[in-house]
N, C-alpha and C positions, 0 to 999 in steps of 0.2 A: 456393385452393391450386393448382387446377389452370392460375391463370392463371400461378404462378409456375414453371411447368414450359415457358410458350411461350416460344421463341425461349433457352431455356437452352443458353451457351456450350456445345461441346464437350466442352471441356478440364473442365466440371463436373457432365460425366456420372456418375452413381454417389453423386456428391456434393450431391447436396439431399435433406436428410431433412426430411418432414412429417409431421402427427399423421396416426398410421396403421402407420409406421415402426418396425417394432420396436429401433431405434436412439433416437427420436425421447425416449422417455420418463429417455434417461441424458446426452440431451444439451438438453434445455429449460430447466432451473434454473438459479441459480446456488449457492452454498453455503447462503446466507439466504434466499433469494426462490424460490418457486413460479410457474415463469412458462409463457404459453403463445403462443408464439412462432407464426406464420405460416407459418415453416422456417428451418429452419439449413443451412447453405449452411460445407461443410467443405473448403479449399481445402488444398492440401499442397507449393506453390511462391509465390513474388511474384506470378509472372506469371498463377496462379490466383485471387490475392488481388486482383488489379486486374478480373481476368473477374467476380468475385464483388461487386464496389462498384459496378462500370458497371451487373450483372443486375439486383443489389437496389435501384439508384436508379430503376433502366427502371420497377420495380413501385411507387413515391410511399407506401411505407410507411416505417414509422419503423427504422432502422436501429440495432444495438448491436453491438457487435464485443466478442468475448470471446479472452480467451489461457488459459485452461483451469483458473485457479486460484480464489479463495476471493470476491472482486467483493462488499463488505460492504455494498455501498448497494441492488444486486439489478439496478442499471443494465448488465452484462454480460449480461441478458436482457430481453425485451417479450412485451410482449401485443399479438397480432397483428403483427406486423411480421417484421423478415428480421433472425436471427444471423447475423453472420462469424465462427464457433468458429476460433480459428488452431490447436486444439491439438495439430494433423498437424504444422505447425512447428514443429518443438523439437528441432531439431539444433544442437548444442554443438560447438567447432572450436578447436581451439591455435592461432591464427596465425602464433605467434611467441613460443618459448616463453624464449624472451630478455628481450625487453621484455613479456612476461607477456600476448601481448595477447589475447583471447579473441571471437570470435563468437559469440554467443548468438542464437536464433532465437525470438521474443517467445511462441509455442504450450510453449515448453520450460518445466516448473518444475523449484523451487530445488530441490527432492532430487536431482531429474536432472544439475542443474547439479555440482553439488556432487562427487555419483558421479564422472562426467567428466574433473574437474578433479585431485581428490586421487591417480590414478594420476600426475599429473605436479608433486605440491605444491603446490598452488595453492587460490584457494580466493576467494571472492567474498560479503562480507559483506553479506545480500541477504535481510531479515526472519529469524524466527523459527519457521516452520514448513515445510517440502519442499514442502506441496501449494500452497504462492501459486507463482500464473503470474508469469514474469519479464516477459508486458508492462507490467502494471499495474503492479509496484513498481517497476520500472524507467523508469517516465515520469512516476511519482510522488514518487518519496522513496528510501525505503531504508531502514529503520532497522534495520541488523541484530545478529546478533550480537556483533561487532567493531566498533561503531559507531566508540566515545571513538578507538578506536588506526588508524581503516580511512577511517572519516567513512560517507556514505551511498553507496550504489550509485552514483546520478545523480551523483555526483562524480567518480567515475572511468570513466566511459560517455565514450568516444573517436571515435565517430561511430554514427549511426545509417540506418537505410532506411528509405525512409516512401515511404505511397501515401497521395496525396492523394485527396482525394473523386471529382477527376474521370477519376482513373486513373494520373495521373503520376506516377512514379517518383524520389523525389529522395534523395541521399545528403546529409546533413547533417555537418558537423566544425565545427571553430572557423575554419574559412576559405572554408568552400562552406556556402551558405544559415546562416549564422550566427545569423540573427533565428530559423528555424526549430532550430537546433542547439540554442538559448535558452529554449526553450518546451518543446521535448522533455523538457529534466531538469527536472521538477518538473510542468508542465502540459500533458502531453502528448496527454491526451484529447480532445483538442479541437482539435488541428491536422492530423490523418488516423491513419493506421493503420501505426505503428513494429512492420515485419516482421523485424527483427534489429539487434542492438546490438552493438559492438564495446566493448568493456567491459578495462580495466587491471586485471588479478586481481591477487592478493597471494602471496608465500613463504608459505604455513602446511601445516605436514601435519597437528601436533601442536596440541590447544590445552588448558587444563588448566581444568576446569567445578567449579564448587564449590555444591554444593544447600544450601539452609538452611531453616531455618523458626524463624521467630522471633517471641515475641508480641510486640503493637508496642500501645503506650499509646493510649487514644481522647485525649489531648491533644496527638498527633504529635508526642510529643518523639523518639521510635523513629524517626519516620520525617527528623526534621531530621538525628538521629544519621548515618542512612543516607546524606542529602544533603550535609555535612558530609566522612563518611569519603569519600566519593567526589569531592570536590572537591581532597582532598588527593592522592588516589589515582594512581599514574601511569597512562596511556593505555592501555599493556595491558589492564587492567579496565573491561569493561562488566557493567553489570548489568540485569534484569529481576526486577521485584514482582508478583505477585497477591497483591490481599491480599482475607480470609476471615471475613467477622462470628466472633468467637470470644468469645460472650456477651458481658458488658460492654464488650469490645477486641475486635482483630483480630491473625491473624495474617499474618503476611507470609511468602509463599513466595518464597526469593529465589533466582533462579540467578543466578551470576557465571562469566563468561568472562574465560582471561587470556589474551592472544596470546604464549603460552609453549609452549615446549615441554619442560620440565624441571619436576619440581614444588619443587625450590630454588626457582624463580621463581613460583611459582603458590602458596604458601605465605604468603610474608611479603606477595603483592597482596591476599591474600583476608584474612588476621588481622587487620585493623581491623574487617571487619565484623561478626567473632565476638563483637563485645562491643557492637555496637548497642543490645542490650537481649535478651531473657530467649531462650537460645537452646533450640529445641527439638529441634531434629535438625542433623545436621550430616557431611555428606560430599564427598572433592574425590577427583577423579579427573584421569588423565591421556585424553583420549581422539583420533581422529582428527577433524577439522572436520565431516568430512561426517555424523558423529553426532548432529550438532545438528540436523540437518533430514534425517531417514532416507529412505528409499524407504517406509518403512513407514506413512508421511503420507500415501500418492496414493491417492485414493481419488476415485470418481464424486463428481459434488456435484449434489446430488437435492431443494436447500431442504431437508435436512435440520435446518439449525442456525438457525431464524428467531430474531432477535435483532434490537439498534436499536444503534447505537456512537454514542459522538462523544468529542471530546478538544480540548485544549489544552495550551500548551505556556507552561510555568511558566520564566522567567528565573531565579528564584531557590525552595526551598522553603522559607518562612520562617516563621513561628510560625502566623499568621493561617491560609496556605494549608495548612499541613500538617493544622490543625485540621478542615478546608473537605472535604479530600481523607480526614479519618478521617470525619466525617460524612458524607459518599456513601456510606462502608462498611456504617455502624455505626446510622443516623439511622434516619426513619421509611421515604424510599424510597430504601428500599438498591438499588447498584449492584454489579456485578463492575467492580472498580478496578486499573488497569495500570498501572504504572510504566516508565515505561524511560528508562535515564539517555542524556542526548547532551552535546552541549559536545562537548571536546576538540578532533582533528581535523574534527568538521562545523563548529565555527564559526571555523576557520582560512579558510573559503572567504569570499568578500564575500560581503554580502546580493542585489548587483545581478547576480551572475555567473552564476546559473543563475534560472529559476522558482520555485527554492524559498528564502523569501530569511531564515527562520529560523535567525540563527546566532549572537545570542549567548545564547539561552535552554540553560538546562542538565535541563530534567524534562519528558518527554511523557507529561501523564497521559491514560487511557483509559478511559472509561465504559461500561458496557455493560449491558440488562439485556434479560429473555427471555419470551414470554408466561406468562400473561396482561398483564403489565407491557406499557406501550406508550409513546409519545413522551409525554407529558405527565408519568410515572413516572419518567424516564429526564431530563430537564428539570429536572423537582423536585428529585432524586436531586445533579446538575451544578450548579446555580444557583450556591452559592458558589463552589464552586471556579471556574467563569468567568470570577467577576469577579478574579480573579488571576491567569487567563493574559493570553498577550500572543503570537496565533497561533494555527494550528491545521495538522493536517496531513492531505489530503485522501485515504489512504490508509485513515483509521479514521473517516470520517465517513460513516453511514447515511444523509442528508438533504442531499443535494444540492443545496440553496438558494441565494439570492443570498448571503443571511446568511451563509452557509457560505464562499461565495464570498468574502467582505470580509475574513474571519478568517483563510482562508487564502491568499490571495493580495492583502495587506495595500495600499492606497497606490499609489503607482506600478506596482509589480508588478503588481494589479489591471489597472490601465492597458495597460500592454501586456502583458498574457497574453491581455486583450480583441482589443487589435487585432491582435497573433499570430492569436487562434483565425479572427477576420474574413479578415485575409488569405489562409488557406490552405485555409480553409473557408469560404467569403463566403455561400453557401447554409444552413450549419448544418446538413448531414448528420451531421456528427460532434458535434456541440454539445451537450456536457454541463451538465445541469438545473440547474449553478451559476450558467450568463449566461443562466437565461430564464425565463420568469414563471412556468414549468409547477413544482410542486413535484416532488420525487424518489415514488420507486414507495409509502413507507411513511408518510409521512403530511405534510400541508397544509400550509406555514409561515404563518406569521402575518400579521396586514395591514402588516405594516413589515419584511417581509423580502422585497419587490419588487423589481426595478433599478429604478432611477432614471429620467428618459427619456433623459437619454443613451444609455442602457444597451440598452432597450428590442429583442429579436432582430427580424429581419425575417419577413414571415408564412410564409416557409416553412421558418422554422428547427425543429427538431425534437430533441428531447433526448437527448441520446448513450449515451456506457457507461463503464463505468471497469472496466476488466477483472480 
């Protein structure tokens, strides 16, 4: 520890916390993972941020970069090694409140964002909780609550900053560093450290939320129901499932979002879903956008919520899978099962135009389960339903494997997301446990979820972070 205090830049006086540090014990974790970092290293400019990549590479330990939010794999922290916490960076900016366009600063989360935006109408459809940090959904996906009518975050991200490993500074668009512009939305882990996003917000002040709870049949005809009315449904409406062992079935806890502002229109989007099947509570409201993701989210992330994720993304929900997806509920090793519907405006986008090439699938389901349960539990739990997806998306997977790697970045994509992460990282400073033999923090992958020897990192690559 003491070696990482020699020759420590100026400009990052104040700013290395180690064990000892009465800071140190609210900034080591991530939401899932208990970790014990080397230091964290808390920068609060770009120009900090690049002092902080050159320090931490000076010292040849393992590096992870964190943007302050929820990080479900536990990779936005290590054992032993150097954090880059960006969470000082979280300045939010109108640039242009015409063309809607917004700067986001990757340390910022979505309640903050949200706060921000609604004094000016606007609004940034950017997951389903305040405390995710906007670096990691926003290099990753986006799946939020405006999904079907908005599409994903990484779809309307209009340029970004990034600091590369060896300190340089580059501005990425669809006409400067392009191949890096490409990589950013969807894999952006793995090509350096995106300090702020220029981001296309949306018109919303209003949006009308509708709660349900409904028991849903152990032979997924509830849940075809549900897939069905939303297939008909216009754009406006998205939706989100938990669903809940409720002795022989389950129930489904449904919220729906409609990008309305009037409940005339937030009435007749939600009435198909009234009659999915046996309803058990039921209320709609009008409310502002930023309620979906409050202030009341942010909160330290201390490992309090150790868990295991993974998911797949269903083309269609059709007899077999719905069955698949009631049995991870209801079977011997039960899951917490997520729904969330997509299609609409995300698969308006081509599959080739960003990193994330998943777009004519219409259901992201989400697995999840909690100690004593562990990977093999959570496996079990998944097994059929897997064999019916077709994808996966890197923002809910605990297990940052090769394996992981194939499902989500399928094909060609795979292909050059590889050589994206090479070219801009050729060292593997930043190189996430998807391109590399190491498994991720929470358990081993199996003997056939290796790379390939193409694939194979170089020996000083070293497994990154998904923040």
């Amino acid at each position: 520890m003491n070696q990482l205090r020699v020759n420590l830049p100026e400009q990052l006086t104040g700013k290395l916390v180690t064990p000892g540090d009465r800071r140190y014990a609210m900034l080591r974790s991530t939401y899932t993972t208990r970790a014990n970092p080397a230091a964290v290293l808390l920068p609060e400019t770009t120009a900090e941020v690049v002092a902080a990549v050159r320090h931490a590479r000076e010292q040849g330990l393992p590096v992870a970069v964190r943007s302050g939010g929820h990080g479900l794999s536990g990779s936005a922290s290590n054992d032993g090694g150097v954090v880059i916490d960006l969470s000082a960076l979280n300045r939010v900016e109108v640039l242009d409140r015409r063309t809607r366009l917004v700067r986001v600063e990757a340390g910022a989360r979505w309640a903050q964002v949200a706060q921000t935006l609604t004094r000016y109408g606007l609004a940034i459809s950017s997951g389903d909780h305040g405390n995710v940090g906007v670096g990691g959904l926003a290099t990753g996906g986006g799946v939020g609550w405006l999904v079907r009518s908005y599409g994903l975050t990484i779809d309307h991200v209009r340029a970004v900053e990034v600091v590369l490993a060896d300190g340089t500074v580059l501005r990425a668009d669809a006409e400067h560093e392009p191949e890096l512009f490409w990589a950013v939305r969807g894999a952006g882990a793995g090509v350096g450290i995106v300090v702020a996003f220029e981001i296309e917000a949306a018109e919303i002040r209003t949006v009308g939320v509708a709660q349900l709870a409904v028991e849903a049949s152990p032979d997924g005809s509830t849940l075809r129901e549900w897939a069905a009315r939303l297939a008909e449904a216009p754009r406006e409406l998205s939706t989100a499932v938990v669903l809940f062992p409720y002795g022989s079935s389950a129930v489904m806890q449904l919220t729906a979002v409609v990008a309305a502002e009037s409940m005339r229109r937030v009435r007749p989007a939600v009435a198909p879903l009234l009659e999915i099947g046996k309803l058990l509570e039921h209320r709609s409201d009008l409310v502002p956008y930023a309620a979906l993701v409050p202030p009341a989210h942010l909160h330290p992330n201390v490992g309090q919520q150790p868990s295991l994720t993974t998911n797949g993304l269903l083309p269609e929900l059709d007899e077999d899978s719905a069955r698949a997806v009631m049995r991870a509920v209801t079977g011997p090793h039960r899951a917490l099962v997520q729904l969330r519907s997509v299609g609409g405006a995300v698969n308006d986008v081509a599959p080739e135009a960003t990193a994330y090439p998943h777009r004519h699938q219409s259901t992201l389901v989400v697995a999840s389960v909690f100690p004593p349960q562990g990977g093999a539990a959570l496996d079990a739990a998944f097994r059929d339903v897997a064999r019916h997806t077709d994808g996966a998306y890197v923002n809910f997977e605990s297990r940052p494997d090769r394996a992981a790697f194939d499902r989500i970045y399928p094909g060609e994509t795979g292909r050059r997301v590889a050589r994206a992460w090479r070219r801009y990282d050729p060292d593997g400073l930043f190189r996430p446990a998807l391109l590399t033999e190491r498994p991720g923090r929470n358990e081993r992958p199996g003997r056939n979820e290796r790379p390939g020897r193409n694939e194979r990192p170089g020996r000083n690559e070293r497994p990154g972070r998904r923040r």
